[in-house]
C-alpha positions in Angstrom: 98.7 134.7 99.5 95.4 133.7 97.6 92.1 132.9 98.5 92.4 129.3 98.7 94.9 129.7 102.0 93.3 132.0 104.1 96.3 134.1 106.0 98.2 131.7 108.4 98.0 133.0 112.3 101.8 131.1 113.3 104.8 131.0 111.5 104.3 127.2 111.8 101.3 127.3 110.2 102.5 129.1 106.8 105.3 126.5 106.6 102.6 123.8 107.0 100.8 125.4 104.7 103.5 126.3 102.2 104.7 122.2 102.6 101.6 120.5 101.5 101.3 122.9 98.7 104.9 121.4 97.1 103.9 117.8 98.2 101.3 117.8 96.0 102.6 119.5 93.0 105.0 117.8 90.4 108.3 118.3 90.0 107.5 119.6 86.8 105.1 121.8 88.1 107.7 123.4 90.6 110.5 123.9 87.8 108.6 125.8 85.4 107.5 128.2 88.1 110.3 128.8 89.3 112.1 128.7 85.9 111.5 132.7 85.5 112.6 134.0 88.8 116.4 134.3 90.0 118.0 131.3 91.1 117.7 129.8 94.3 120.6 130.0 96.7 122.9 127.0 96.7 122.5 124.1 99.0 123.8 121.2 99.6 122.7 118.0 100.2 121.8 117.2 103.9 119.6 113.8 103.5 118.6 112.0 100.1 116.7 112.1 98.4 115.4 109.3 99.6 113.2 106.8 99.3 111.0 104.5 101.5 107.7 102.9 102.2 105.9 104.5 105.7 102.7 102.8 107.4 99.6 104.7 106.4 97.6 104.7 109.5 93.6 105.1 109.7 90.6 105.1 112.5 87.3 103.8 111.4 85.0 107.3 111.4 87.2 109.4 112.0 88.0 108.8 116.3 87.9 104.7 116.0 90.4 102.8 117.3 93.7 103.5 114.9 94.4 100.5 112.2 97.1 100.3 109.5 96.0 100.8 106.2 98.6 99.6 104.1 102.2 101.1 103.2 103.1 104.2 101.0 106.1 104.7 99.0 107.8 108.2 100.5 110.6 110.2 99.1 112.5 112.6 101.5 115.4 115.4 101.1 116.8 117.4 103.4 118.8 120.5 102.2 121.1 123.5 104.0 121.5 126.6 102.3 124.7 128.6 102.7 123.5 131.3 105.4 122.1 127.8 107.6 118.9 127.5 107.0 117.7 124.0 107.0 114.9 123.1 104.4 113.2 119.5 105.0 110.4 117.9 102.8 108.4 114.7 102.6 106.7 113.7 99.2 104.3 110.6 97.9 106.2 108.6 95.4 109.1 108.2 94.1 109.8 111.6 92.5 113.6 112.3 93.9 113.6 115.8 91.8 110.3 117.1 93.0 111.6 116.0 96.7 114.8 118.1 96.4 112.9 120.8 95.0 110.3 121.6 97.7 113.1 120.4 100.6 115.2 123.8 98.7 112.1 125.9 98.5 111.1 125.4 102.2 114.2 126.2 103.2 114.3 129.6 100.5 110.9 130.4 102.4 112.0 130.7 105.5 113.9 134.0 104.9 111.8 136.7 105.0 113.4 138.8 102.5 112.8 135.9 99.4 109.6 134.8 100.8 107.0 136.9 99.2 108.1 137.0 96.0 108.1 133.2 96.4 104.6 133.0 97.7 103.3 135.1 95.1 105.4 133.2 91.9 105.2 129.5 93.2 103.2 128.7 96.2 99.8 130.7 95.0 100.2 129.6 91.8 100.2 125.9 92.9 97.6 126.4 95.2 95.4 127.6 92.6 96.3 125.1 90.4 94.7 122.7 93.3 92.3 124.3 94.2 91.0 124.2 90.4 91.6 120.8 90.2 89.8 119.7 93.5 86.5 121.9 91.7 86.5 120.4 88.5 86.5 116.7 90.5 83.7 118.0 92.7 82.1 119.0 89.5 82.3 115.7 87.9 80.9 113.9 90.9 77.9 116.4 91.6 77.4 115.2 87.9 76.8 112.1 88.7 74.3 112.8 92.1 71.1 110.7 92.5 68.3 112.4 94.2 66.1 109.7 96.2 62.3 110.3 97.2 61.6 108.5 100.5 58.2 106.4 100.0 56.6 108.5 102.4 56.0 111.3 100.2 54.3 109.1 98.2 51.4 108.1 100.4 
């Protein structure tokens, strides 16, 4: 795909990988890449979208005991295409579009014969996108690095 996912080993693993790429993009972001290409197959509606708050779980450094954090507001969709594929998603927020979206695209991914062209026109695209904007906000912070002297140096 691109150098920011490394080739999945598992079939699993590329959908995971494919999933968390459209949960974190925009709806907006989605549309116009795929605004270019043909259509997608239709679907229809199997779930939603919908949406809902779900417990955000966490573990004090990492292997604590587990806490809850707090709740998150979720939108899900779940979408069959005509040949039975089933396409499922899960986003942050309350973007009903962008859910319906990637639930449509997962399930378009899963055939074999549309699923490069899609990696290389939306999924690698995104993921670059990400990847540029997770560098530039590592930038910004390494900006702002203090370098401290312990007082033994100074002895």
């Amino acid at each position: 795909m691109d150098a920011s996912l490394p080739p999945a080993a598992t079939e699993q693993e590329a959908r995971r990988r494919w999933m968390g790429v459209l949960a974190r993009a925009s709806g907006e972001a989605i549309a116009a890449l795929l605004a270019p290409l043909p259509p997608l197959p239709p679907h229809r509606r199997l779930r939603g979208p919908e949406t809902g708050l779900v417990m955000v779980r966490g573990r004090q450094g990492g292997d604590g005991a587990p806490f809850n954090l707090g709740e998150m507001t979720v939108t899900r969709c779940s979408v069959a295409l005509e040949d039975g594929r089933v396409g499922h998603a899960y986003v942050a927020g309350r973007d009903a579009w962008q859910a319906e979206l990637a639930a449509l695209l997962d399930a378009a991914l899963q055939d074999p014969a549309r699923r490069p062209a899609l990696l290389r026109a939306v999924i690698a695209p995104l993921a670059e996108a990400e990847a540029r904007r997770r560098a530039e906000r590592a930038a910004r912070a390494a900006a702002t690095r203090v370098e401290f002297l312990t007082m033994a140096t100074m002895r």
